[in-house]
N, CA, C and O atoms as a DFTB+ gen file, in Angstrom:
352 C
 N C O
     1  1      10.816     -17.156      24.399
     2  2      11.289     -16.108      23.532
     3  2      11.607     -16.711      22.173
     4  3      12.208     -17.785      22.154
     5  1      11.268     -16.135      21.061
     6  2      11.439     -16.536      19.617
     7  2      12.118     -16.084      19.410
     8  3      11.948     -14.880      19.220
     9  1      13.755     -16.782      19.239
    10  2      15.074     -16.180      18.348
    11  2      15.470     -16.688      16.933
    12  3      16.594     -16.565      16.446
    13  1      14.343     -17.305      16.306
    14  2      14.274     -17.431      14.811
    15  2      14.693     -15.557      14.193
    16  3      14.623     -14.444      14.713
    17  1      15.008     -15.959      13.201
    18  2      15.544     -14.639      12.492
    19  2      14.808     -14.777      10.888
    20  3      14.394     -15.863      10.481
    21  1      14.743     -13.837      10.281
    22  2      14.090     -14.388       8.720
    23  2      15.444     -14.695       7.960
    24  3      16.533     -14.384       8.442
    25  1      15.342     -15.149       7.082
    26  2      16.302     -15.229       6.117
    27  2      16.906     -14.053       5.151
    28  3      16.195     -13.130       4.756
    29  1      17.995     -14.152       4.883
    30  2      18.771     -12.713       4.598
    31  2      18.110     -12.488       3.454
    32  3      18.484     -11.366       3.111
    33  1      17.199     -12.971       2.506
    34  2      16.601     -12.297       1.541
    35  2      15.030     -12.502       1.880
    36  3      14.225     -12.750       0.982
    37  1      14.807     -12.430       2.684
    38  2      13.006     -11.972       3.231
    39  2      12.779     -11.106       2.548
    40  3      13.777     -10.493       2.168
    41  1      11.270     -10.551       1.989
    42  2      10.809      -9.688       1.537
    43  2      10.631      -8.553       2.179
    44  3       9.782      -8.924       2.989
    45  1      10.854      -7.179       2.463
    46  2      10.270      -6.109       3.015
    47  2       8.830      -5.922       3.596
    48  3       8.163      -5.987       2.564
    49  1       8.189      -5.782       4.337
    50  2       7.139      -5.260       4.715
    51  2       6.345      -3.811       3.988
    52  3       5.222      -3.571       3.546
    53  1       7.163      -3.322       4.096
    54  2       6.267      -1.818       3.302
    55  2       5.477      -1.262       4.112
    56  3       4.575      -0.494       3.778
    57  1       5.842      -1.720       5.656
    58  2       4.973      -1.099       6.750
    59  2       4.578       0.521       6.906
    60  3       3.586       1.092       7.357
    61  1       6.103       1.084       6.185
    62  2       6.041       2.806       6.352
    63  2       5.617       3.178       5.549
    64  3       4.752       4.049       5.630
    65  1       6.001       2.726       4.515
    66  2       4.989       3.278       3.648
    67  2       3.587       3.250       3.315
    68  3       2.943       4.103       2.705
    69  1       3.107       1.882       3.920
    70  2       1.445       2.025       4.018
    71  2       0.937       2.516       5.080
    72  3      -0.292       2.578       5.046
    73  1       1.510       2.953       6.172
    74  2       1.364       4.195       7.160
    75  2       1.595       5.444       6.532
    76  3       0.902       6.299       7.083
    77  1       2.371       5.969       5.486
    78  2       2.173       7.020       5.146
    79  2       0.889       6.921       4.490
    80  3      -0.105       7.500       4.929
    81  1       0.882       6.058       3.239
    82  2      -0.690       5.749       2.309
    83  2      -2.002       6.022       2.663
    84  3      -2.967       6.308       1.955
    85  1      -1.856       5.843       4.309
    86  2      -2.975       6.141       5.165
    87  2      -3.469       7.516       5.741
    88  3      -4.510       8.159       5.876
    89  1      -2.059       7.601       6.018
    90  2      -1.965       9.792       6.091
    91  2      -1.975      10.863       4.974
    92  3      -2.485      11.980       5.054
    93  1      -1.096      10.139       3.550
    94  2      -1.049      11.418       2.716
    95  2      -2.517      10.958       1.510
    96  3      -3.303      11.595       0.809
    97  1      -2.229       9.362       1.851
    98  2      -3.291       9.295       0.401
    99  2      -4.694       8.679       0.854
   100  3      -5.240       8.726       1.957
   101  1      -5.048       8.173      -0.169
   102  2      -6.589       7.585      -0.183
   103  2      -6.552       6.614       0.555
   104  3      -5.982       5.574       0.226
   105  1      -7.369       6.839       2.093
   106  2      -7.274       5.749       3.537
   107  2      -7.909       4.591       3.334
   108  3      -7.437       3.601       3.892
   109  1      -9.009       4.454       2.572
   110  2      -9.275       3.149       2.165
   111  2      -7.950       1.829       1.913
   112  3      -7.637       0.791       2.496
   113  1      -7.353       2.753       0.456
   114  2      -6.045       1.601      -0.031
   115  2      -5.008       1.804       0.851
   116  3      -3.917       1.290       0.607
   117  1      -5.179       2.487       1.858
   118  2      -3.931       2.490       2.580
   119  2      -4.008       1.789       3.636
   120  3      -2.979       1.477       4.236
   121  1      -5.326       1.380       4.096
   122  2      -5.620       0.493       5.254
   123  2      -5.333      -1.499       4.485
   124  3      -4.809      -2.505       4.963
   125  1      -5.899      -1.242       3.378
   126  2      -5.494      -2.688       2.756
   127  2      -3.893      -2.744       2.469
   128  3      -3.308      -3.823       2.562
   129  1      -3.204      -1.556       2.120
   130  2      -1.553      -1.901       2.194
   131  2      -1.214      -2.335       3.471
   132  3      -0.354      -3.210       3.569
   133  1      -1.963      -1.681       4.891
   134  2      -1.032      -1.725       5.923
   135  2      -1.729      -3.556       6.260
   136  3      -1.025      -4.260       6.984
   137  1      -2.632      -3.972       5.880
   138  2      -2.964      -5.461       6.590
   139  2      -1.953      -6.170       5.439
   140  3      -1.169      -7.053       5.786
   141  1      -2.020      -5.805       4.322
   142  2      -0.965      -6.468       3.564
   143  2       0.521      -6.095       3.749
   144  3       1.227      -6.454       2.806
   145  1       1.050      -5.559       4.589
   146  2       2.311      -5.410       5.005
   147  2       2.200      -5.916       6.444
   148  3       3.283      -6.421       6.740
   149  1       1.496      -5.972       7.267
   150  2       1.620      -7.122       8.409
   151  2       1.337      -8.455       8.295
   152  3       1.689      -9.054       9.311
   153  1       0.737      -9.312       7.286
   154  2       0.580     -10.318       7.133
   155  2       1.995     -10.827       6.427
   156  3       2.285     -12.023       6.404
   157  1       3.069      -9.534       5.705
   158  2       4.293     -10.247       5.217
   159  2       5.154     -10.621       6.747
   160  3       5.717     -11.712       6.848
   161  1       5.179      -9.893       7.577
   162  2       5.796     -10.679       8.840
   163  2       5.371     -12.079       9.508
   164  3       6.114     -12.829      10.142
   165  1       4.072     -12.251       9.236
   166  2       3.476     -13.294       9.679
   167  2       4.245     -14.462       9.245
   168  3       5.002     -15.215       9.857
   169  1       3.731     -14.400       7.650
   170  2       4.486     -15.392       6.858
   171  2       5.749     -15.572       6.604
   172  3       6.134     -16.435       5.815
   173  1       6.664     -14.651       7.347
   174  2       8.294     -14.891       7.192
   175  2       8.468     -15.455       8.469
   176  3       9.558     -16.025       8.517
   177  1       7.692     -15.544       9.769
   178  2       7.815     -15.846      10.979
   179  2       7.460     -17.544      10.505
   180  3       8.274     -18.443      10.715
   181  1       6.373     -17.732       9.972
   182  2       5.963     -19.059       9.413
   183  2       6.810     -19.846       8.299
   184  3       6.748     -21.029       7.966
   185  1       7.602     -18.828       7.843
   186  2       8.773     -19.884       7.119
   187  2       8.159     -19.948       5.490
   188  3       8.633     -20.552       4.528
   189  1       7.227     -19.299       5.553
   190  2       6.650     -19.456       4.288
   191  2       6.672     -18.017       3.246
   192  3       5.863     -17.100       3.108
   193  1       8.423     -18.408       2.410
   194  2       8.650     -17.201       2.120
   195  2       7.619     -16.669       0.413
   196  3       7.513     -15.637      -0.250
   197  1       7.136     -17.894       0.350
   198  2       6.278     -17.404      -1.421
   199  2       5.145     -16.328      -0.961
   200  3       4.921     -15.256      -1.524
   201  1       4.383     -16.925       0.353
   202  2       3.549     -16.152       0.579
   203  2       3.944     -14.622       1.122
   204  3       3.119     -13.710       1.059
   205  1       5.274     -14.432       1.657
   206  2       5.036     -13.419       2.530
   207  2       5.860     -12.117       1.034
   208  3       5.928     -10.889       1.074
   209  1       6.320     -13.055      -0.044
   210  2       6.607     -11.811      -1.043
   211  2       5.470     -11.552      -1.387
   212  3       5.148     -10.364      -1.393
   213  1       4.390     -12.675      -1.829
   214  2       3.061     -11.925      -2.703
   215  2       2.495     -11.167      -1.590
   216  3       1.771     -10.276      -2.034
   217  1       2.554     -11.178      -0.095
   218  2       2.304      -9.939       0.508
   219  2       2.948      -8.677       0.660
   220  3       2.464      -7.775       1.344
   221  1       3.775      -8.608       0.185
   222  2       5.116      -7.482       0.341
   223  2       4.465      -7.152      -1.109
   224  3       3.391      -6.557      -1.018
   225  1       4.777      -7.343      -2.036
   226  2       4.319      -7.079      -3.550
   227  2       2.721      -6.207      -3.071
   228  3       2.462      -5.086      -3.509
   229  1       2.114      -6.703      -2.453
   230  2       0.505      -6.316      -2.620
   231  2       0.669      -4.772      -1.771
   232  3       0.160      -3.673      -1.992
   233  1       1.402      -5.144      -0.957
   234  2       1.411      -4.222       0.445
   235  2       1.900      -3.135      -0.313
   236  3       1.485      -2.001      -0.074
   237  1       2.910      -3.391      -1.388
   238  2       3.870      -1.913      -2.030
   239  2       2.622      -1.640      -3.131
   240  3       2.538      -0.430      -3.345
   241  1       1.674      -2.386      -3.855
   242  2       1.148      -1.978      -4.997
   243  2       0.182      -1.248      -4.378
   244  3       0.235      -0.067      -4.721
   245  1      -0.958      -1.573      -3.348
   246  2      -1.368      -1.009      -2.920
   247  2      -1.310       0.713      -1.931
   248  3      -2.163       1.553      -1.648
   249  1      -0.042       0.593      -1.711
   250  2       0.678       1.609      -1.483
   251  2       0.364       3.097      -2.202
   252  3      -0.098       4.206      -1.936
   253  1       1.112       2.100      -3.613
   254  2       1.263       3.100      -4.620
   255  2      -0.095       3.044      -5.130
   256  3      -0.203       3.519      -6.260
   257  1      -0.930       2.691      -4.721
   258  2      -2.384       2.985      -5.635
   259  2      -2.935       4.228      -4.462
   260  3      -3.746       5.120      -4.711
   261  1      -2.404       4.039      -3.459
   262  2      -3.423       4.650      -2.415
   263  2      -2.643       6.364      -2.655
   264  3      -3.283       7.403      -2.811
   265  1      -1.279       6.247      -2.626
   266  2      -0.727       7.811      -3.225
   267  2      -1.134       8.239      -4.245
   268  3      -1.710       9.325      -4.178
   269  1      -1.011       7.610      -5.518
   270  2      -1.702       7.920      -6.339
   271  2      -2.919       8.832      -6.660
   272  3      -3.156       9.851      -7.309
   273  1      -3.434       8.122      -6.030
   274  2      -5.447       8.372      -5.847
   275  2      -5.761       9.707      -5.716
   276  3      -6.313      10.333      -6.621
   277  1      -5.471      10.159      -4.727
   278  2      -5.359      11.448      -4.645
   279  2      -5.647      12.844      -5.262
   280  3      -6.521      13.704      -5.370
   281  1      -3.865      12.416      -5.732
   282  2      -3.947      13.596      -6.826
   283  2      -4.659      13.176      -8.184
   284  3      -5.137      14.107      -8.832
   285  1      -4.778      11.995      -8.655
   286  2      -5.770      11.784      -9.767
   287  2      -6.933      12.070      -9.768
   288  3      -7.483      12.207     -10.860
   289  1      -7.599      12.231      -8.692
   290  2      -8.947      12.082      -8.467
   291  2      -8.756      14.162      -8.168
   292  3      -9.409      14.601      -9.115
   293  1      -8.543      14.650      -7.854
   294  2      -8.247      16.195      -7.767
   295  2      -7.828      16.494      -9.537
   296  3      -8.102      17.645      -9.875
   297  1      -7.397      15.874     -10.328
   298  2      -7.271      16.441     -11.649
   299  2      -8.617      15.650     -12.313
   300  3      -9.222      16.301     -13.164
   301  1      -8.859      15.016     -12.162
   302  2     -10.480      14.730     -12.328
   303  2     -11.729      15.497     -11.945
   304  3     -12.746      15.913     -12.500
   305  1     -11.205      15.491     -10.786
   306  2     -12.810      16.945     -10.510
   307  2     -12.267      18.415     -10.982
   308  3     -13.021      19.364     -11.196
   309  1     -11.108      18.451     -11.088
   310  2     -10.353      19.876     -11.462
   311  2     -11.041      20.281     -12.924
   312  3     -11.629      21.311     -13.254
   313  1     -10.725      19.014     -13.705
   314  2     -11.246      18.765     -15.083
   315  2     -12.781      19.183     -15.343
   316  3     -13.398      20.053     -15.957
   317  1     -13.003      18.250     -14.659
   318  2     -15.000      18.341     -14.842
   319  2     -15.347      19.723     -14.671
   320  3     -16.116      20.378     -15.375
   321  1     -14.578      20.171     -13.471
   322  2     -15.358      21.188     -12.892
   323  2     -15.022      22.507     -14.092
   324  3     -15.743      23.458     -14.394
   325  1     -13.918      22.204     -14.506
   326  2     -13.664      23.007     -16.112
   327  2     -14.436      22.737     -17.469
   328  3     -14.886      23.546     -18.281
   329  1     -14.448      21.743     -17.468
   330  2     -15.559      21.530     -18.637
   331  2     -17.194      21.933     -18.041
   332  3     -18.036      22.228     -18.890
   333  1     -17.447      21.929     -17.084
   334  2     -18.966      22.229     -16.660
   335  2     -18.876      23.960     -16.905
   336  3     -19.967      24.525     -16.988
   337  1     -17.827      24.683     -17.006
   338  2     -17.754      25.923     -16.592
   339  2     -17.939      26.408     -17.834
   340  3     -18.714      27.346     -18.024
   341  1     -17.131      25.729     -18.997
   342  2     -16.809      25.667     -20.324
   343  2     -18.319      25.598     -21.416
   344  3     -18.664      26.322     -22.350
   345  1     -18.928      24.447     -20.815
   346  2     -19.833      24.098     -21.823
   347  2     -21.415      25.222     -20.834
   348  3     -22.524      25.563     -21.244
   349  1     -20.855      25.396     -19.773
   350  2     -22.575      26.078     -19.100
   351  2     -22.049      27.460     -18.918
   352  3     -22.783      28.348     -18.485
């Protein structure tokens, strides 16, 4: 049994939230948040806390790219599909 503990300032995972990323937003970036939010446990289990923030960091940016996406990409075709209506 492994009773190592992380250290009281470990980085977050961002596990829930790249499980949501995967349900509300664009599943592509939400599947790369969620491997980048399990690889930050890896590396806090390994003691190796530089790596497991630049995974926590990636895991949240990616996150927020994958919510994002979404609705940007819906005011993008919203757009076009107004200017096509506009100019034809």
């Amino acid at each position: 049994m492994n009773t190592a503990t992380p250290p009281a300032n470990a980085p977050k995972d961002h596990m829930a939230l790249a499980v949501i990323s995967i349900i509300c937003g664009f599943p592509p970036f939400g599947i790369v948040a969620t491997i980048h939010a399990n690889r930050v446990g890896s590396h806090r289990l390994a003691g190796n806390m530089a790596l497991a923030t630049a995974a926590s960091r990636k895991a949240l940016r990616w996150s927020i790219a994958s919510l994002v996406a979404i609705p940007l990409l819906g005011v993008v075709l919203i757009g076009y599909g107004l200017l096509l209506r506009v100019m034809g």
